[in-house]
C-alpha positions as CSV (number, residue, x, y, z in Angstrom):
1,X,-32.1,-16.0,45.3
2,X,-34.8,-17.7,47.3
3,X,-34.7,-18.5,51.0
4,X,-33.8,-22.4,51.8
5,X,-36.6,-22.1,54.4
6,X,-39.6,-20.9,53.3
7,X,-38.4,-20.1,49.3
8,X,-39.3,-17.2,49.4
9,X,-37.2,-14.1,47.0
10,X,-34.9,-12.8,48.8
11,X,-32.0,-9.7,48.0
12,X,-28.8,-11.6,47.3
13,X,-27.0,-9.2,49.7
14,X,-29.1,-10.2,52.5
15,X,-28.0,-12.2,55.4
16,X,-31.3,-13.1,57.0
17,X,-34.6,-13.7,55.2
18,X,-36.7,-10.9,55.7
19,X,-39.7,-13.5,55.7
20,X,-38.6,-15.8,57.9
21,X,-35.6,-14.9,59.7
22,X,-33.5,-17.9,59.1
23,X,-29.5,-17.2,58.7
24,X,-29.0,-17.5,54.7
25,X,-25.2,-17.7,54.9
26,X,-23.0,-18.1,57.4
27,X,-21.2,-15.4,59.3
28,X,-17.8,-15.1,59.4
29,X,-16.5,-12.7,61.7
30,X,-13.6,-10.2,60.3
31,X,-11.8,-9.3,63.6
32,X,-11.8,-9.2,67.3
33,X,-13.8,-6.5,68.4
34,X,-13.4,-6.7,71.9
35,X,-9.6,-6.7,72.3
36,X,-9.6,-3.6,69.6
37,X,-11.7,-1.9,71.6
38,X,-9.9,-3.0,74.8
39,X,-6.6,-1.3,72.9
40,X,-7.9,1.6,72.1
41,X,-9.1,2.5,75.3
42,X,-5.9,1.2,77.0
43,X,-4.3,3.8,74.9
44,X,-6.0,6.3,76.3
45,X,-6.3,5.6,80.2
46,X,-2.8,3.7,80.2
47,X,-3.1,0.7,83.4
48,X,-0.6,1.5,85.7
49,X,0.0,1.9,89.9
C-alpha cells in the first residue's frame, strides 16, 4: 500500500503514514467510551443523597 500523500510504502495495517502523518483511512469509532466509563464507575460509587 502506498500513502495518498507523499506515496510513500506503507504497512497495510497502519492508520497513519509513518512518513507523513496523514490519516490513511478513516476512523470509525466502535463505542462510547465515556458513558462506559461513566457506568462503570457509577457502579461503584452509586449517586445518591
Amino acid at each position: 500500500m502506498f500513502c495518498k500523500n507523499c506515496g510513500m510504502p506503507v504497512d497495510a495495517q497502519k492508520d497513519i503514514c509513518p512518513h507523513c502523518g496523514t490519516r490513511l483511512r478513516e476512523f470509525h469509532p466502535t463505542g462510547d467510551a465515556s458513558s462506559t466509563g461513566f457506568a462503570v464507575l457509577c457502579f461503584f460509587f452509586p449517586l445518591s443523597d
